[in-house]
N, C-alpha and C positions, 0 to 999 in steps of 0.2 A: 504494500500500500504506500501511496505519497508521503501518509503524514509519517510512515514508522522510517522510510528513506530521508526527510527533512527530517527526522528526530536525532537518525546519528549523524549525518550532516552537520547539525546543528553542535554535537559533542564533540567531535572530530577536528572542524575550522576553528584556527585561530584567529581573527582578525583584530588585527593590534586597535588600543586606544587611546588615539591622537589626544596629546597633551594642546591643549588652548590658552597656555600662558605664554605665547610666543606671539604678537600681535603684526600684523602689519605695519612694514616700517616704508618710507619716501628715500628712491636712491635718485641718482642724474648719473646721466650719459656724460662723457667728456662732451667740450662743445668742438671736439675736431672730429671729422667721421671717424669710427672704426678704433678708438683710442677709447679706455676701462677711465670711467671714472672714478671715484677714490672707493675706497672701502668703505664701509659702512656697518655700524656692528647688529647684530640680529638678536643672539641671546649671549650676555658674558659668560657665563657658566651652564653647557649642558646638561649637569650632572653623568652619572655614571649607566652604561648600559646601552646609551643610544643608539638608535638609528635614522636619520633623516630619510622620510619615504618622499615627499614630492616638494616644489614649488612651487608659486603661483605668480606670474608677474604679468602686472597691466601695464599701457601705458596711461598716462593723467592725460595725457592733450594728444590732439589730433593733429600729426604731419598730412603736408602736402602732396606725400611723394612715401613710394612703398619703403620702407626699411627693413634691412635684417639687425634681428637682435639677438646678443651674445649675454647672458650671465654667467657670474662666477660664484661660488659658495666658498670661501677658505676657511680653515682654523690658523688659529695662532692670536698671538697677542697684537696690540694695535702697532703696524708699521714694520710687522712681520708675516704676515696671512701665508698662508700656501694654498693655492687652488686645491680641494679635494674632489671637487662638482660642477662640472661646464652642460651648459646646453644652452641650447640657440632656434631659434624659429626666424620666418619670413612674414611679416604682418602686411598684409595688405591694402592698400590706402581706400582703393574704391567699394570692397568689402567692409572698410571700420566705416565711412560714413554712411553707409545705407543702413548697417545693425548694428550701429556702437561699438564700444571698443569691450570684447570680453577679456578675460583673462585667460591666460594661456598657461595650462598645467603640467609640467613635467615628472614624470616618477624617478626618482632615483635610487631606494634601498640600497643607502650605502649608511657603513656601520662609522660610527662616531668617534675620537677619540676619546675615553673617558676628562670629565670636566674643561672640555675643549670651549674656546670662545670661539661663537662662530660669526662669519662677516658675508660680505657680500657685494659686486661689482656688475656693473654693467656698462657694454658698449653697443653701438648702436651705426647704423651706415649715414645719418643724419652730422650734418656739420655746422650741429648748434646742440647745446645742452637743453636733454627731455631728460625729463621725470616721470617715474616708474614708482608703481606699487610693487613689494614683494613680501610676500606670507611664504612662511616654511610651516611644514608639519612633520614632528620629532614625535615618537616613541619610544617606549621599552624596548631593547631587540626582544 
């Protein structure tokens, strides 16, 4: 029967529970195309265990012109970061004006340093400084 196949389905899946003390933080693009603008801190302290499962990054304003966007995820301390986490998409200019601009999600399950700070950078193919939304979402591994 269904419900006895959802029954151990249901004891079986693990699916983790996303911590929401991580809030949405405002990054900028360099204002030169294709150049990371600075770091930006996300959370100082992961604590122990983690794992970073996705991203989520909008932009705040609407370009003219399609852009490719490039983010970066690092740990380390401020003015040391080490990329851990790269992904990048192609945003569409004539697509964001007719449905808005969504946010663009990428998965990453990648496991955390224990108590690591973690940051964050983005570049953009636009040759002026845009502002980005980005939300992470950490777990327990």
């Amino acid at each position: 029967k269904a419900s006895q196949i959802w029954g151990l389905a249901r004891r079986s899946l693990r699916y983790p529970i996303f911590e929401s003390a991580y809030p949405a933080v405002t990054i900028t693009s360099s204002a030169s195309a294709n150049t990371f603008g600075s770091w930006i801190q996300l959370i100082a302290d992961v604590g122990t265990n983690k794992k970073l499962y996705y991203v989520e990054l909008s932009p705040l304003s609407i370009s003219a012109t399609d852009r490719s966007i490039e983010f970066e995820v690092g740990e380390g301390a401020a003015a040391s970061e080490v990329a851990v986490a790269r992904g990048g998409f192609l945003l569409n200019h004539a697509n964001a004006v007719s449905m808005g601009y969504m946010p663009v999600v990428v998965s990453i399950a990648l496991n955390l340093t224990n108590n690591a700070r973690l940051s964050a950078r983005v570049r953009d193919s636009v040759a002026s400084a845009i502002t980005y939304s980005i939300h992470i979402e950490v777990s327990t591994s």
